[in-house]
N, C-alpha and C positions, 0 to 999 in steps of 0.2 A: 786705514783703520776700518772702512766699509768693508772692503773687502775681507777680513778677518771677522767680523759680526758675521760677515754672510758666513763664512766659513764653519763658524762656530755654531749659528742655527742649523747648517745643514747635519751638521757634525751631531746635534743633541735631536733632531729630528728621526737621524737614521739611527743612533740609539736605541732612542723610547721605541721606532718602530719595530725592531728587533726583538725588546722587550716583550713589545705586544704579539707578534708575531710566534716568540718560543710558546708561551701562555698559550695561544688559541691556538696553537697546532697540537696542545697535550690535553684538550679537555676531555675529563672524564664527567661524563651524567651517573648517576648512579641507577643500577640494572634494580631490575624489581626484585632477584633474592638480597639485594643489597641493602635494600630500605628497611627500616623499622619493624621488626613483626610485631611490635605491642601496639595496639590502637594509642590515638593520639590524640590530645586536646587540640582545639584550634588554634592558639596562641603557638601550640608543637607544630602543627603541621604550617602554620606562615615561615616558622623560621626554617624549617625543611627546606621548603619551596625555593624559599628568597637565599639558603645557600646554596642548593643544585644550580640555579640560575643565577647565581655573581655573574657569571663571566659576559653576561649580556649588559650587564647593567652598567648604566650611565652613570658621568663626575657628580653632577647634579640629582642625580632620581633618585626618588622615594624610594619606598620600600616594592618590589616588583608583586606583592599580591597581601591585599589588607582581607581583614572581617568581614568586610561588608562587601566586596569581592567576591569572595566565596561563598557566601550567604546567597547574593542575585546571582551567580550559578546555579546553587543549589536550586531556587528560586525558579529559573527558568530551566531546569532538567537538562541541565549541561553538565552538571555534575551529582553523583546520588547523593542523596540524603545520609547525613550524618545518624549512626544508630547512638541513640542518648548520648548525644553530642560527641561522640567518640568517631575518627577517621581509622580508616585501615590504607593499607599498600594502595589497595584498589582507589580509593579517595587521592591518594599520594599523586595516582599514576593522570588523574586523571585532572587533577587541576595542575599540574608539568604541562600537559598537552595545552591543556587552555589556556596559560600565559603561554608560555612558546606560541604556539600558531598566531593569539592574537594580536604578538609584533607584524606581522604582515596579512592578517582577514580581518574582516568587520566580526562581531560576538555572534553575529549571526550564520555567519560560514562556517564557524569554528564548530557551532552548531550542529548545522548539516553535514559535517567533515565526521565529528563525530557520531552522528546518527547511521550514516552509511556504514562505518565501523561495526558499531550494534549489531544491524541488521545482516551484513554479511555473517553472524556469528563467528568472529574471529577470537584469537583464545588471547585476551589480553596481557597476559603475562609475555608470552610472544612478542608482539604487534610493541608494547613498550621498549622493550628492548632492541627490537629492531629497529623504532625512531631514534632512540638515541645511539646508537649505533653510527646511523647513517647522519645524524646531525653532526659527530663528531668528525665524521669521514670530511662534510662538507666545507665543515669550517676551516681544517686541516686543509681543504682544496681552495680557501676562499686566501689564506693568510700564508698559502708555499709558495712564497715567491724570492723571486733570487737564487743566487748559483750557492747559498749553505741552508735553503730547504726546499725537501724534496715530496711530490706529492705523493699523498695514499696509494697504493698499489691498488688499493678497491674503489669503488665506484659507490656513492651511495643512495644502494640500493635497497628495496622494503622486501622483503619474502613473506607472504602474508600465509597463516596456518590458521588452522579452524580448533574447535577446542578439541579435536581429535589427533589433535597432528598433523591434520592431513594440508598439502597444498593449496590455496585456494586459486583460482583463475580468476582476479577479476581488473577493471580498469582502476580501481581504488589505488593499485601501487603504485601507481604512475601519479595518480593523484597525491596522494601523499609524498612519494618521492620530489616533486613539484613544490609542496610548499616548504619542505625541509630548505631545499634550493635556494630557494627565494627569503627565508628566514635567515639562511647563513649569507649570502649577501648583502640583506639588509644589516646585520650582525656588522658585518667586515666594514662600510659605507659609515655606518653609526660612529663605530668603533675609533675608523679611521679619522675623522672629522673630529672627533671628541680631540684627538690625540693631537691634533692641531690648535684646535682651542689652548690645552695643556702649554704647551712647547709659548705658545706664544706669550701667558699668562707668566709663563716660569721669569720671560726677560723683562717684563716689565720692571722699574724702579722700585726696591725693597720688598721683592719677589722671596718670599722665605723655600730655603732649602732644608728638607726634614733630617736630611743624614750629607757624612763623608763621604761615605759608596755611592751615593745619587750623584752629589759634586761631581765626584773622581769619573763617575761615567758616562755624565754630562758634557763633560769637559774637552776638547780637543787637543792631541796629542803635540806638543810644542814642533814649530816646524823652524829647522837650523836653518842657516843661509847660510852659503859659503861664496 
């Protein structure tokens, strides 16, 4: 009998991890011609935010970026100022980066991360898009494992352009390539753990199951004896 429980957690274990596995090997962030061209109230741009970023968020967590959030952004010039309470893409792109990064920096670094940005005059519509790019690349390399996924053929990498187009040379990419890394690791460790909690919660006595397809996929395939 022990031995079939064990069987059966392994069995719903490697499931759910599969589940989670197809998921974060297909996230899409949304590119900057893809967001909203109408300016946005802030109640609009929390629920932007908080659905570009599902895929990080935890069984238990709040909402991943509130009012008052954005406001001490604002506050500390981490993020621009709202023109008569109205956000644009630019506002969009920029509080993405500041929840993202500040899963793995202090608000401080995320700070300085973005101040270098600035000051290199890089052309931000670029530079977003190339973070999430290279986020999706990561995660995709943080979560391909096993012989039925296969990792990204690319590398993810930053190509940083100026608002001219043009190339820029500096050690920033590597900088930032760096905390993508470390973000999508942290992501994948998060993720993983949660999904343990999960599995373990589900067998507990009078563990409610929401659907049939959960049951059926949950469930370990009957094994014949002959």
């Amino acid at each position: 009998m022990a031995d079939e429980q064990d069987q059966g957690r392994a069995w719903r274990t490697c499931v759910a991890y599969r589940t989670l596995a197809e998921r974060m090997t297909s996230i899409h962030i949304s590119r900057f011609s893809e967001l909203p061209r109408i300016e946005l109230y802030l109640d609009q741009l929390l629920s932007l935010v908080d659905d570009e970023l599902s895929f990080m968020r935890l069984p238990d967590e709040g909402p991943l970026v509130t009012g008052s959030m954005v406001n001490n952004y604002v506050k500390r010039h981490v993020v621009p100022a709202p023109v008569k309470h109205r956000y644009t893409r630019r506002h969009v792109c920029y509080v993405v980066c500041v929840c993202l990064f500040k899963r793995v920096l202090s608000i401080e670094q995320v700070t300085r991360l973005i101040r270098h940005v600035e000051e290199e005059n890089l052309d931000l519509r670029h530079t977003y898009d190339e973070l999430c790019a290279a986020l999706e690349c990561a995660l995709a390399e943080q979560f391909a494992v096993g012989p039925d996924f296969v990792a990204p053929a690319v590398e993810p990498v930053i190509d940083l352009r100026d608002a001219n187009g043009e190339k820029v040379d500096s050690p920033l990419d590597r900088t930032i390539e760096a905390a993508v890394v470390s973000l999508a690791a942290k992501i994948y460790v998060e993720q993983v753990l949660a999904l343990g909690e999960e599995t373990a919660l589900a067998e507990q006595p009078g563990a409610h199951v929401d659907s049939d397809s959960h049951a059926a996929a949950t469930t370990p395939p009957a094994v014949t004896t002959v």
